[in-house]
N, CA, C and O of each residue as an XYZ file, in Angstrom:
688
protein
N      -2.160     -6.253     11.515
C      -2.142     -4.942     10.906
C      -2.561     -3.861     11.887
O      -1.970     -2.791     11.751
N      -3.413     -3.935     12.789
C      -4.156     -2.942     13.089
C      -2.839     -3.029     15.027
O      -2.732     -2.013     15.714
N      -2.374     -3.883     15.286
C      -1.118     -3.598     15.821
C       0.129     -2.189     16.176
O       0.750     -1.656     17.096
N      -0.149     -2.113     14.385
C       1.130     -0.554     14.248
C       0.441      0.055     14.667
O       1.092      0.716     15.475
N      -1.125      0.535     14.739
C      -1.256      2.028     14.511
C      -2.923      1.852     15.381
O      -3.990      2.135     14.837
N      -2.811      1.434     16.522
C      -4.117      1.103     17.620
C      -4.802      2.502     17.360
O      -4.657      3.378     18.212
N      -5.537      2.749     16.233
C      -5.808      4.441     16.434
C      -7.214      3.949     16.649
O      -7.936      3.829     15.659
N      -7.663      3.658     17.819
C      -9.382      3.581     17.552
C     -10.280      4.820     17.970
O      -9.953      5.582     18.880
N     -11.630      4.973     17.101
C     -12.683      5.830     18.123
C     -14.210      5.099     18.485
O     -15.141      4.721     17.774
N     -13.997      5.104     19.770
C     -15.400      4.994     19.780
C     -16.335      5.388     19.399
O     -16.126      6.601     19.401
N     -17.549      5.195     18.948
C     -18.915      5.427     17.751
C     -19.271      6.674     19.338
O     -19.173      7.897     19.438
N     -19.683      5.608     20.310
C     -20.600      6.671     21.295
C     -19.931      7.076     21.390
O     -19.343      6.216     20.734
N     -18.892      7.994     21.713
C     -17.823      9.185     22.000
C     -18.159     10.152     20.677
O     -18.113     11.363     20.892
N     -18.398      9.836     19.716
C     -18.784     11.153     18.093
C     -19.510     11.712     19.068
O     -20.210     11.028     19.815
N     -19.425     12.890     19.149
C     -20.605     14.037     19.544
C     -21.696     14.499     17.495
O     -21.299     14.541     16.330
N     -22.598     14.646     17.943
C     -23.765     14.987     17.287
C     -22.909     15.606     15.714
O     -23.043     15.110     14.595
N     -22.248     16.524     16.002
C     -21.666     17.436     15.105
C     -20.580     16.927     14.336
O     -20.355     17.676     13.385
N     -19.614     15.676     14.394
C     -18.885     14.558     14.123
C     -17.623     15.296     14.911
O     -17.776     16.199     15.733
N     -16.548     14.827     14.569
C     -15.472     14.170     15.206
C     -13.988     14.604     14.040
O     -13.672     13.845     13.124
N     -13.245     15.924     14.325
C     -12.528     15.924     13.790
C     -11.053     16.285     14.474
O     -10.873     17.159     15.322
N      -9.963     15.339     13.862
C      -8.514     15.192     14.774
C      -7.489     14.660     13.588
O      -7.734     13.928     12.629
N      -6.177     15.328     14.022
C      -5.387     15.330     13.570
C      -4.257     14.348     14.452
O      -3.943     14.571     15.621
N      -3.907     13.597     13.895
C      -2.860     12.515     14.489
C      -1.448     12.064     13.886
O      -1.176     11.858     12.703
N      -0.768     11.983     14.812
C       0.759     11.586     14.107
C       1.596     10.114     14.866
O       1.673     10.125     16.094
N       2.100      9.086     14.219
C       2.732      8.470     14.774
C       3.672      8.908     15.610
O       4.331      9.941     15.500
N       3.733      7.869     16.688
C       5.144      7.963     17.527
C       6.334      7.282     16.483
O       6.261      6.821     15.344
N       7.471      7.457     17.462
C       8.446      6.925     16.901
C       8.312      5.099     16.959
O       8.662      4.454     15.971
N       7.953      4.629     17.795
C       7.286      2.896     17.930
C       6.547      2.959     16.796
O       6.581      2.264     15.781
N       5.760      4.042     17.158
C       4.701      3.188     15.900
C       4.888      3.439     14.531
O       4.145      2.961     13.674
N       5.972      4.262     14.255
C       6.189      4.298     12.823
C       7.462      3.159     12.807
O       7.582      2.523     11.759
N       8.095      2.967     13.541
C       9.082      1.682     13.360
C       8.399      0.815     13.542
O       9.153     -0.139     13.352
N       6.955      0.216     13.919
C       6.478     -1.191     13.515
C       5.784     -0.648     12.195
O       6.014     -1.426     11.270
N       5.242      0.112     11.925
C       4.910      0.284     10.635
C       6.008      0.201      8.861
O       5.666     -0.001      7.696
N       7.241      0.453      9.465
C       7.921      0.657      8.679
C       8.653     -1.178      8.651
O       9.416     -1.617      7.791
N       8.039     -2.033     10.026
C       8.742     -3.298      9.809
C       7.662     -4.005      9.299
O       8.024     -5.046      8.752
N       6.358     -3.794      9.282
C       5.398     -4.534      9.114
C       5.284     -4.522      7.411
O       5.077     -5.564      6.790
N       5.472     -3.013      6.647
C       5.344     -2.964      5.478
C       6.489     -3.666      4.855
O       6.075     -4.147      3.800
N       8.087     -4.019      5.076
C       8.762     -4.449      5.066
C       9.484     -3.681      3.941
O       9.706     -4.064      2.792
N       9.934     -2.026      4.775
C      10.549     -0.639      4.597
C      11.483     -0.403      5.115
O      11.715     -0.956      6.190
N      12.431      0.549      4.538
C      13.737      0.577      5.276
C      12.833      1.847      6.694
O      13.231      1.575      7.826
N      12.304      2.450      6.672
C      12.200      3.247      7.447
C      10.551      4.538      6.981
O      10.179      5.090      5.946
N      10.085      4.497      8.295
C       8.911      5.699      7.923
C       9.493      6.651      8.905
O       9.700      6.294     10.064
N       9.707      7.595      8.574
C      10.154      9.329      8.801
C       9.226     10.079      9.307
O       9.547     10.815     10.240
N       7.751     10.082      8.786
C       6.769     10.764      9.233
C       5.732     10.239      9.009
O       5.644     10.109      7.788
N       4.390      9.637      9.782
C       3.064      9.651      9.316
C       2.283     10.468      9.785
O       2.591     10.617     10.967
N       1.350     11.152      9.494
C       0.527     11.886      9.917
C      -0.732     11.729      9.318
O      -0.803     11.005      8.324
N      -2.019     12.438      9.872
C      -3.283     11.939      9.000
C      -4.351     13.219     10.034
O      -4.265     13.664     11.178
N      -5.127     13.391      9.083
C      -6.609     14.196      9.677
C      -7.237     13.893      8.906
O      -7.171     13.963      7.679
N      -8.287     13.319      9.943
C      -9.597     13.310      9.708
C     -11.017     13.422     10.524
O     -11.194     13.633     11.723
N     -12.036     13.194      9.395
C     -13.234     13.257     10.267
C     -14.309     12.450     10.580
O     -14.673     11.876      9.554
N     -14.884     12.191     11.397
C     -15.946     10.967     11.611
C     -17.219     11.595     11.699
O     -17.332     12.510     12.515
N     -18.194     11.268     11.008
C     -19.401     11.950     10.978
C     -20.387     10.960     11.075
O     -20.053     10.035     10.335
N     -21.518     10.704     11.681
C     -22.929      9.829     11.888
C     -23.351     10.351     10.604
O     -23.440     11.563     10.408
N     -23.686      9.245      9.481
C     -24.693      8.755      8.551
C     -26.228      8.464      8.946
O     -26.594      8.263     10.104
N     -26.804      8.469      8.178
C     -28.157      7.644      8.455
C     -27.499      5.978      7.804
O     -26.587      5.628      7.055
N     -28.453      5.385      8.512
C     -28.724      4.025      8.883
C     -27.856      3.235      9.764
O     -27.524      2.053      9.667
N     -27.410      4.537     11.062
C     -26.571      4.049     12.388
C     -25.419      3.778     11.584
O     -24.808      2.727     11.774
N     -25.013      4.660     10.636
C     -23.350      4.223     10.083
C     -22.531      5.380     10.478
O     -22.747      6.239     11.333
N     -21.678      5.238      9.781
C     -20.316      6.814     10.489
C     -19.649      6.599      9.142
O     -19.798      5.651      8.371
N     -18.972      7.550      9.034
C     -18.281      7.920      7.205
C     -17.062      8.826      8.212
O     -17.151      9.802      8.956
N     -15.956      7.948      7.795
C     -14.562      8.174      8.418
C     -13.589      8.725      6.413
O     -13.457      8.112      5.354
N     -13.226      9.957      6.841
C     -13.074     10.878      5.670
C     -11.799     11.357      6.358
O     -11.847     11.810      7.502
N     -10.471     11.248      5.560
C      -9.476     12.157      5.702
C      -8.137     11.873      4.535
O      -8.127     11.297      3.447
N      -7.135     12.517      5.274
C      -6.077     12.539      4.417
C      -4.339     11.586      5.581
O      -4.098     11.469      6.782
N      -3.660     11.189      4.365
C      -2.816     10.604      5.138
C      -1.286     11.187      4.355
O      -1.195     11.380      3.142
N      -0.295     11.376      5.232
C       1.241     12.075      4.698
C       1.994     12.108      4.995
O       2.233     12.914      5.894
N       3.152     11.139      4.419
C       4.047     10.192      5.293
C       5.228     10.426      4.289
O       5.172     10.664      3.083
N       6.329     10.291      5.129
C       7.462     10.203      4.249
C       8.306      8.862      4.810
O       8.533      8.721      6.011
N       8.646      8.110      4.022
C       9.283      6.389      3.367
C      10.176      6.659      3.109
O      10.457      7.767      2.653
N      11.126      5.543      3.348
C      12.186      5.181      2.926
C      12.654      3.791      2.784
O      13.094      3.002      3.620
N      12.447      3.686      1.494
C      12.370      2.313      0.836
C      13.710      2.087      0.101
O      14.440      2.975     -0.339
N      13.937      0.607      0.034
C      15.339      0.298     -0.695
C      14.958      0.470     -2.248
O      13.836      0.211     -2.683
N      16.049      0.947     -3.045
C      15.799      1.060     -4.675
C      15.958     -0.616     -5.272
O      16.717     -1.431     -4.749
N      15.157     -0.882     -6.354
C      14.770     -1.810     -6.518
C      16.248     -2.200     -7.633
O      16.248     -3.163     -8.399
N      17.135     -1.452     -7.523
C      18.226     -1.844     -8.511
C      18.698     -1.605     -7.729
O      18.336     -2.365     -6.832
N      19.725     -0.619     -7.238
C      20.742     -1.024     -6.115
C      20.750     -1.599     -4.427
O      21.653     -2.241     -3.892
N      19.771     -1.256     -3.959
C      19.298     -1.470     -2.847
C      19.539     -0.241     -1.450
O      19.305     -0.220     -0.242
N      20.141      0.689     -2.486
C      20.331      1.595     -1.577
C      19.047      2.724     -1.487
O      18.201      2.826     -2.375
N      19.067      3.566     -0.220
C      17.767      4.097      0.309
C      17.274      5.138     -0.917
O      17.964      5.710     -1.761
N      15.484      5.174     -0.647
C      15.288      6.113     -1.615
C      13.776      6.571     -0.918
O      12.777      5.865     -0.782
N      13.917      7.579     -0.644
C      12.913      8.679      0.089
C      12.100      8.855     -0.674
O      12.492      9.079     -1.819
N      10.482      8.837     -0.396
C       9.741      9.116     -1.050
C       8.346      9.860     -0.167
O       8.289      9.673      1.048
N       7.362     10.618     -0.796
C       6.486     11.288      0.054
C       5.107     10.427     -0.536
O       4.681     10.104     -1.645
N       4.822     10.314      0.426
C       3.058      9.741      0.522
C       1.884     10.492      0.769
O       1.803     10.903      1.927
N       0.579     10.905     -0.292
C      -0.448     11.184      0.067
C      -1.626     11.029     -0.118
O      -2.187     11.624     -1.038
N      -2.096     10.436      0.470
C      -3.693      9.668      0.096
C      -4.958     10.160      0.915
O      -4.978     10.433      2.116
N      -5.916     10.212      0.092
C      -6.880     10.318      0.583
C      -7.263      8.973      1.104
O      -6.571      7.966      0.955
N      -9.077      9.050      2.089
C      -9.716      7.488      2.543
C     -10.574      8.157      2.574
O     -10.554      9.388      2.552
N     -11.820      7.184      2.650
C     -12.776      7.600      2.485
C     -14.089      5.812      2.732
O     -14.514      5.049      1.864
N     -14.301      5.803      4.217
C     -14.888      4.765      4.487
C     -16.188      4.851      5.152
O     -16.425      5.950      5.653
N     -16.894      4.142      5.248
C     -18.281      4.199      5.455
C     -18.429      2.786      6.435
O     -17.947      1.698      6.122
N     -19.130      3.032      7.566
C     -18.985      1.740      9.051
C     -20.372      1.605      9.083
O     -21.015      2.654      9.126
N     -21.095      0.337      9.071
C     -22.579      0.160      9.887
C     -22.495     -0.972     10.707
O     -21.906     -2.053     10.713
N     -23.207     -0.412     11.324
C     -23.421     -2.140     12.460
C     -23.646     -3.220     11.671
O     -22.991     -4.209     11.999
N     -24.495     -3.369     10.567
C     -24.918     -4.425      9.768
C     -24.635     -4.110      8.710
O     -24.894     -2.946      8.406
N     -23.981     -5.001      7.686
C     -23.742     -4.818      6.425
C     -24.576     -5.811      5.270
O     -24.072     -6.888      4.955
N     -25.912     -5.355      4.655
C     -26.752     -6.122      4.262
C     -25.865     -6.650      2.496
O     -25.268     -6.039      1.610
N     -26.248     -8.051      2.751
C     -25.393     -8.117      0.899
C     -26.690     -7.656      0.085
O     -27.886     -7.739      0.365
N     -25.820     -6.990     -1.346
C     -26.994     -7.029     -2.437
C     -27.466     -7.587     -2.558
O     -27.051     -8.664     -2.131
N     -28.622     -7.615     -3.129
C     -29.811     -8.471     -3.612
C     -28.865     -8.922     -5.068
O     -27.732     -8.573     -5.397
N     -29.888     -9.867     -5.773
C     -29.355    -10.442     -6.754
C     -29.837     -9.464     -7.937
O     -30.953     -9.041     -8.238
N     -28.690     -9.293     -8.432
C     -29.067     -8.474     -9.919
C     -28.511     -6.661     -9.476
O     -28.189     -5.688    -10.157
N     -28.623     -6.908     -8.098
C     -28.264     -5.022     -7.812
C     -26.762     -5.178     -8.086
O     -26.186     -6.261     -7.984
N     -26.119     -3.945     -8.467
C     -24.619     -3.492     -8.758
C     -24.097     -3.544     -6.970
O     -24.443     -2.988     -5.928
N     -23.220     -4.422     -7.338
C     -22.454     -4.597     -5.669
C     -21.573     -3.674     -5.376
O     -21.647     -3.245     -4.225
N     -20.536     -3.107     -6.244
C     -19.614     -2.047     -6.385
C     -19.926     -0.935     -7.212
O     -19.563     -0.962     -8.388
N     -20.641      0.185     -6.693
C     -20.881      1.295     -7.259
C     -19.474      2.486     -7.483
O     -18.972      3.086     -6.533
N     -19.107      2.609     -8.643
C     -17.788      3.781     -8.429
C     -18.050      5.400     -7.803
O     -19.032      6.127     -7.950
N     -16.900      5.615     -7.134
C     -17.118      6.733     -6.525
C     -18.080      6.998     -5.097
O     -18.313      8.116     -4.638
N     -18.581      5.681     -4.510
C     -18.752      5.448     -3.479
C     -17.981      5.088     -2.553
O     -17.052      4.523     -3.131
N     -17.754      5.066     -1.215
C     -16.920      5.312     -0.285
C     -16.925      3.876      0.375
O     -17.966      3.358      0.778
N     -15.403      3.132      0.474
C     -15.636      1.640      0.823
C     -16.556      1.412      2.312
O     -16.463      2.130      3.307
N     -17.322      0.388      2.174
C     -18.361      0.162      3.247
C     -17.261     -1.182      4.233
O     -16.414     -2.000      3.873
N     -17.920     -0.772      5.674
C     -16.772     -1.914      6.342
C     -17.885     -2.192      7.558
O     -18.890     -1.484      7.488
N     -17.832     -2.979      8.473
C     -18.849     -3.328      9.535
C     -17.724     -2.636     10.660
O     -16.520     -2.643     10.913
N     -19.085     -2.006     11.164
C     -19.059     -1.327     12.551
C     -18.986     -2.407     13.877
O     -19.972     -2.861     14.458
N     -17.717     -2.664     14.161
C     -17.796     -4.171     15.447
C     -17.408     -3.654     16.473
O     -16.368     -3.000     16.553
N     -18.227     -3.885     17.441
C     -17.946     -3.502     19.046
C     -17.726     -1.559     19.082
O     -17.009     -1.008     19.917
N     -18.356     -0.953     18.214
C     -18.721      0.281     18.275
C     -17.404      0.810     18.124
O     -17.093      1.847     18.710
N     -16.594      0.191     17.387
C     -15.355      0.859     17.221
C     -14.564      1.303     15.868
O     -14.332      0.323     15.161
N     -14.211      2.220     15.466
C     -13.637      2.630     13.876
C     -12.434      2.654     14.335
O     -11.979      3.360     15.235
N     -11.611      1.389     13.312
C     -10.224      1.161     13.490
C      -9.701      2.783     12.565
O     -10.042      2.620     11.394
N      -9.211      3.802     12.690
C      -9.143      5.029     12.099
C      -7.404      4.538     11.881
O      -6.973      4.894     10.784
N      -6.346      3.759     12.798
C      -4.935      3.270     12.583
C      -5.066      1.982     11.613
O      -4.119      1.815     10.844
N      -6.197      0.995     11.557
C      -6.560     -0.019     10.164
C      -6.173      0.796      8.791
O      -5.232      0.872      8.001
N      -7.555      1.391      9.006
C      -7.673      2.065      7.914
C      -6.199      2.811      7.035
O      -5.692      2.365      6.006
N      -5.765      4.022      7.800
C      -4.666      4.269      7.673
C      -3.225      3.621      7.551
O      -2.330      4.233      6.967
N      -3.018      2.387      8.104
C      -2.249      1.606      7.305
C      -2.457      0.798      6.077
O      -1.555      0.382      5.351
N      -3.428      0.658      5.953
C      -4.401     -0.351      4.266
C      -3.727      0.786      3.441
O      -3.117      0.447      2.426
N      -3.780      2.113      3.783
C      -4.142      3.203      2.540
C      -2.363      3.269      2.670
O      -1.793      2.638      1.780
N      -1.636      3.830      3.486
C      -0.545      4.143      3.058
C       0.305      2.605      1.813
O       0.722      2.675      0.657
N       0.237      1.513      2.719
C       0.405      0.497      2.254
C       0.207     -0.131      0.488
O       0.928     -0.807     -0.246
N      -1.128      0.496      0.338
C      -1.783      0.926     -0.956
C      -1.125      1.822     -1.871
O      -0.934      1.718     -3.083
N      -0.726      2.987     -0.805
C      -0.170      3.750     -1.520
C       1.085      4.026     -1.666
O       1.415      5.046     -2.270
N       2.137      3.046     -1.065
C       3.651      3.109     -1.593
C       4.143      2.520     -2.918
O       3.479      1.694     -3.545
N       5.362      2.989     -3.328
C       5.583      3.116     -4.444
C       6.174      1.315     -4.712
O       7.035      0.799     -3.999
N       5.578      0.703     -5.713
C       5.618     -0.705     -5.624
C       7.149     -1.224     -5.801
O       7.763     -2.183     -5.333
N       7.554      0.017     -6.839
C       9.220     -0.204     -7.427
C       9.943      1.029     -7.177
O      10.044      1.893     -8.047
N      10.476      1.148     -5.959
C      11.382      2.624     -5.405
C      12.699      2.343     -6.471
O      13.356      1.333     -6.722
N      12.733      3.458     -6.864
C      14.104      3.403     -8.114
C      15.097      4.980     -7.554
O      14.581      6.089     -7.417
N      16.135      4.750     -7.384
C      16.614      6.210     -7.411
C      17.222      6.645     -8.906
O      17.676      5.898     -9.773
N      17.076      8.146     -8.924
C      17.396      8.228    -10.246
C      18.523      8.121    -11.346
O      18.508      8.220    -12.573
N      19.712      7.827    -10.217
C      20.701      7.807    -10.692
C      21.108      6.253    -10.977
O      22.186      5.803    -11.367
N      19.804      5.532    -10.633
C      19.789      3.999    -10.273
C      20.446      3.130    -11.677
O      19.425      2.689    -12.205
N      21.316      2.799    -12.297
C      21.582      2.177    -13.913
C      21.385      0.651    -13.339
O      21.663      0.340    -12.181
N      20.909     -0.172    -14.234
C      20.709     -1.465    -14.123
C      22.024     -1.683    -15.902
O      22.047     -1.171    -17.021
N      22.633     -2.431    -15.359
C      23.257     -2.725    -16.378
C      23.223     -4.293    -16.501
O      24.004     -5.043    -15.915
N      22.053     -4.745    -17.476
C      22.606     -6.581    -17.601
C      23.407     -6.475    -18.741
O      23.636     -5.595    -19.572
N      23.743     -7.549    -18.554
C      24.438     -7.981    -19.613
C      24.102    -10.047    -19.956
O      24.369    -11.051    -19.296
N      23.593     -9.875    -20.957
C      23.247    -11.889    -21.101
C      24.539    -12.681    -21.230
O      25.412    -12.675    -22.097
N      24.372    -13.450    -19.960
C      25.329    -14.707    -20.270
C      26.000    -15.609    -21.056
O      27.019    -16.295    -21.145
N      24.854    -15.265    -21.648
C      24.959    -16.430    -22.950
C      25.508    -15.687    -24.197
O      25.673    -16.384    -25.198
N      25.856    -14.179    -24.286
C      25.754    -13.196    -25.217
C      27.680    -13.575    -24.924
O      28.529    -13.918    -25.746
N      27.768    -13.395    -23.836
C      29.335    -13.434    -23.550
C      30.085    -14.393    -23.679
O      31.284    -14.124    -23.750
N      29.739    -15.585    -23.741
C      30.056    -17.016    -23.997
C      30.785    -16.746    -25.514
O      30.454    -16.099    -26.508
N      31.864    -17.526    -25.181
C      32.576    -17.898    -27.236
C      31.178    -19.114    -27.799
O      30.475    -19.906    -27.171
N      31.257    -18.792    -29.054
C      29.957    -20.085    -29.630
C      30.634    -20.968    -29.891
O      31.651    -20.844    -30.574
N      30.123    -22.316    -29.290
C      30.843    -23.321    -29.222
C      30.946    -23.729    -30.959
O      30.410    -22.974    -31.771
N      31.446    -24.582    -31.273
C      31.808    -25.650    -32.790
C      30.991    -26.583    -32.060
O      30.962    -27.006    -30.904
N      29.912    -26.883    -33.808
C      29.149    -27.799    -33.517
C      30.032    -29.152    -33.849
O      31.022    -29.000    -34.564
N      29.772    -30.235    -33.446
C      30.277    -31.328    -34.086
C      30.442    -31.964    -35.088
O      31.202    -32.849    -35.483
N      29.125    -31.047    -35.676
C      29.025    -31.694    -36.993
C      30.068    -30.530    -37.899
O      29.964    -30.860    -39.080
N      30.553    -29.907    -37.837
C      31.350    -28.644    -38.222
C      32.762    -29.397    -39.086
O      33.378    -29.157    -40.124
N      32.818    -30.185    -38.238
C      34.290    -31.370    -38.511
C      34.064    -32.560    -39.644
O      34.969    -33.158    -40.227
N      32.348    -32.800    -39.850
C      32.097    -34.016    -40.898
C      31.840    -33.041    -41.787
O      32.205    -33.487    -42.875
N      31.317    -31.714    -41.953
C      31.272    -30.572    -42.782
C      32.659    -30.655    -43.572
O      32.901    -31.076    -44.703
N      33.390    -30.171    -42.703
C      34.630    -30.466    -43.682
C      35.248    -31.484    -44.581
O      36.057    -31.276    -45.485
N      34.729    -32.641    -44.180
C      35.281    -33.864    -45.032
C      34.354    -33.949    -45.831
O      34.636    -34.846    -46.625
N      33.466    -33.540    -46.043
C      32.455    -33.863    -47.381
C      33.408    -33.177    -48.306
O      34.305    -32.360    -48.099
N      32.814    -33.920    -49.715
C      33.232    -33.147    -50.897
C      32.594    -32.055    -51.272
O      31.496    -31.866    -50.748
N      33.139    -30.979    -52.345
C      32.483    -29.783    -52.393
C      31.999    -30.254    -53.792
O      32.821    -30.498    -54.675
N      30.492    -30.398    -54.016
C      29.952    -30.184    -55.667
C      30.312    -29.273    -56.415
O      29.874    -29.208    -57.563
């Protein structure tokens, strides 16, 4: 994963005040992104964000991501453009202590926690998890008609066998 989109920052490189940048795929890297998600094509990714030092030696990596896809429609298979925009919102420490027993492990509206390894914030990880997350599971175009029709609906109904000893009985 972290392949498509090598976006790393180093922790010691944040200056005091944090760390804010705006980034866009190349054309490589949105064509392994667009083969990795297994997409007809990504058109645009782009993303800004910011890295800021926490207390307890962590960093809180905060931005936005906005991409335009092009995915096959899930009824015809022909292309269907769609726009992507997500927020992220992650939190890095060198050490990631587990809860204690009985504390709430997943608090809502807290910002996902990830370990800080070799002083580096995958910022291209991240950003592919989220777009990935955030494509559309069933691309439909609108003009898309699914027409079934049941097999079995179209079939003549066969004559049962017994249809034929039906007839030779007598009628009461």
């Amino acid at each position: 994963m972290t392949d498509q989109l090598n976006w790393i920052e180093k922790s010691a490189e944040i200056p005091a005040g944090g760390l804010q940048r705006d980034r866009a795929a190349t054309s490589a890297e949105r064509q392994a992104v667009a083969q990795a998600l297994d997409i007809l094509k990504v058109e645009s990714l782009s993303t800004n964000y910011r890295i800021n030092a926490i207390a307890g030696d962590g960093y809180r990596l905060r931005g936005t991501l906005a991409a335009v896809v092009e995915q096959a429609c899930v009824v015809s298979l022909e292309p269907v453009v769609g726009n992507v925009n997500a927020d992220f919102d992650v939190e890095f420490f060198p050490k990631i202590d587990a809860p204690d027993e009985g504390e709430e492990a997943g608090i809502l509206g807290v910002a996902d926690v990830e370990l800080l390894e070799h002083g580096e914030i995958p910022v291209g990880r991240i950003v592919y998890e989220t777009l990935s997350a955030s494509l559309d599971p069933y691309p439909r175009r609108s003009d898309a008609e699914f027409n079934w029709q049941d097999p079995k609906a179209a079939e003549p109904e066969k004559t049962s066998p017994f249809a034929a000893l039906s007839k030779l009985k007598p009628d009461r």
